[in-house]
N, C-alpha and C positions, 0 to 999 in steps of 0.2 A: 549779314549784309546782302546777302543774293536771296533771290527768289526762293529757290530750292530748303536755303537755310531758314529762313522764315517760316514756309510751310511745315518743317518738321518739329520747329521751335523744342519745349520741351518733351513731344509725345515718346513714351515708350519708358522711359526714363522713372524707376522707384523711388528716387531718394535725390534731394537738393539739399547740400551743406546749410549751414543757418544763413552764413553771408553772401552766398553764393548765386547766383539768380542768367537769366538773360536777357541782354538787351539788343533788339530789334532795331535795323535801321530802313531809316526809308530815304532815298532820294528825293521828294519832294513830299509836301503834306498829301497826308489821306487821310479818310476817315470808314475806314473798314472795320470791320468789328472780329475780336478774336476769339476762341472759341478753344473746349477742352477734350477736344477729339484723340483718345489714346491717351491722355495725359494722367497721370495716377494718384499724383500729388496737387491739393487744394496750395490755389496761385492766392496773389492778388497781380492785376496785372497794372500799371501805372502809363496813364497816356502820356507822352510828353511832349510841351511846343518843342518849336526848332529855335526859339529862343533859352531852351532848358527849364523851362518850369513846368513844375509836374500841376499838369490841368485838372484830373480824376484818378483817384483807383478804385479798381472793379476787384471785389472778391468772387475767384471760379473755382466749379467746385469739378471733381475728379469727373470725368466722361460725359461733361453734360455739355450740350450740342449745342444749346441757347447762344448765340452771338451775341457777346458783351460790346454795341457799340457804345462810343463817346459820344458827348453832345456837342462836339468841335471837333475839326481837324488838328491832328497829332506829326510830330515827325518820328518821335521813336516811342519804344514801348517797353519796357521793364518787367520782367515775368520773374516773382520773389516767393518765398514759404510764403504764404499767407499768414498773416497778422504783423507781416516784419514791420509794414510802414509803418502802426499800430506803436508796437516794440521799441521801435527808433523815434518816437513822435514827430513821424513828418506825416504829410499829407497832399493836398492840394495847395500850390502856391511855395511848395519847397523849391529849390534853385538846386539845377543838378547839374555839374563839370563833366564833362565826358573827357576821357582819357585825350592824350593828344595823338596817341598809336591808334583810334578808333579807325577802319576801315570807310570805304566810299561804299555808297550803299549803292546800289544795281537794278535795273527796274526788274 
């Protein structure tokens, strides 16, 4: 939810459970692009409106610097094993509930 926590997202980090992933918050929409700096594990990373529906996901792949923008403004961001959304067959246009304990995001 803070700045800080976002910048370090998953970097450094060997191994992500199968169900396990992180979700990014933002305080108002952006449209920034995310990127796999230190990251060691291949994401897929899922944009999301601030209405909950998943817009896009981008597959990234381990230390690659390319900035994966959206082609719209997102409010959160979902960073999963790659191939999950695949696995689970969602996509773009799935509806996602965010916990009701979710934190207030920080600029």
């Amino acid at each position: 939810a803070t700045v800080e926590q976002r910048q370090l997202g998953l970097m450094f980090r060997q191994e992500l459970a199968e169900d396990a992933g992180m979700l990014f918050l933002f305080g108002r929409d952006v449209q920034t692009g995310f990127w796999m700096r230190n990251t060691y594990i291949p994401l897929d990373i899922a944009y999301i409106s601030a209405e909950g529906i998943v817009m896009e996901v981008r597959q990234a792949m381990p230390f690659d610097e390319t900035a994966l923008v959206p082609g719209r403004p997102y409010r959160y961001v979902l960073e999963v094993n790659q191939g999950w959304f695949e696995r689970h067959g969602l996509g773009a246009g799935a509806a996602v509930t965010l916990p009701a304990n979710v934190p207030t995001a920080t600029e």
